[in-house]
N, C-alpha and C positions, 0 to 999 in steps of 0.2 A: 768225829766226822771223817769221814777217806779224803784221800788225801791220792790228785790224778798227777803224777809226774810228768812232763813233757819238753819240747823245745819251741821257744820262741825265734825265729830267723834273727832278730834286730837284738835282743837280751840273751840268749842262752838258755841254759835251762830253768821252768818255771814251777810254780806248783799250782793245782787248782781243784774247787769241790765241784762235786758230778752238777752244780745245778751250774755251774761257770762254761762248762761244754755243750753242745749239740749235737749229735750225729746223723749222719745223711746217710742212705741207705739205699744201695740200689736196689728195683726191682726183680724179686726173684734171686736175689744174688746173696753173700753170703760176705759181701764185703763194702766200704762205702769208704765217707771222708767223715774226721771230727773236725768242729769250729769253734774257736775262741777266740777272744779280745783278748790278748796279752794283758796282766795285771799290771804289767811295769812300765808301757810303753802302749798302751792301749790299742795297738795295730790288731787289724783282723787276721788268722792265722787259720788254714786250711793244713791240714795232715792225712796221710791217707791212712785206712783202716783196715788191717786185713781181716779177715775171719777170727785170728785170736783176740787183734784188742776189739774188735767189735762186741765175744763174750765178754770181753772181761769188763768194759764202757756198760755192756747194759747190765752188767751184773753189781754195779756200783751204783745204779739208780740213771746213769744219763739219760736225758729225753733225746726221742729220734722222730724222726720222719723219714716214710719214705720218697723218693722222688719218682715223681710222676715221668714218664716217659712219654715223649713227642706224641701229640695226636694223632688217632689214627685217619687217613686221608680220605677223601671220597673217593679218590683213584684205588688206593690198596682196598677198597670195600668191592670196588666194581670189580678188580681183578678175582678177587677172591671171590665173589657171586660166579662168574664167570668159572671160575674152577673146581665149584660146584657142579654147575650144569653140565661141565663135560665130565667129570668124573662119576664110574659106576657105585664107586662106595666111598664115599663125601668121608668116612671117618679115616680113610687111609691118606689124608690129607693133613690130618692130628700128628701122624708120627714123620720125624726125620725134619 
């Protein structure tokens, strides 16, 4: 079974199997946080994740999720209807 090396704040360094972690994923992005309960000291323990341990978290089997980002408002819809209407070619509103 692999076997996840990492640090505990309140213990030091710990060990753990991919089903003991979580990973948080931002949208669209290439990098997020892992989560575990410390084995020794049971504390919940947030780490960030960059693009490489993120490969390597999912390449070991850890389950993830992405995280949803903020709803979008009835105001940013109105604006955006709005910037429709004035705009000659609505797709040039896609870039930049």
């Amino acid at each position: 079974m692999t076997t996840i090396k990492t640090i505990c704040d309140n213990c030091g360094d710990v060990e753990l199997t991919p089903d003991e972690i979580a990973l948080e994923l931002e949208p669209s992005e290439d990098h997020g946080h892992y989560v575990f309960d410390c084995p020794s000291c049971g504390s919940l323990q947030r780490r960030p994740a960059n693009p490489r341990v993120v490969s390597i978290l999912l390449a070991t089997g850890v389950a993830y999720r992405v995280l949803r980002p903020e709803p979008i408002t009835e105001d940013e819809i109105r604006r955006f209807a709005e910037a429709l209407n004035r705009e000659v070619d609505p797709f040039r509103l896609l870039t930049g």
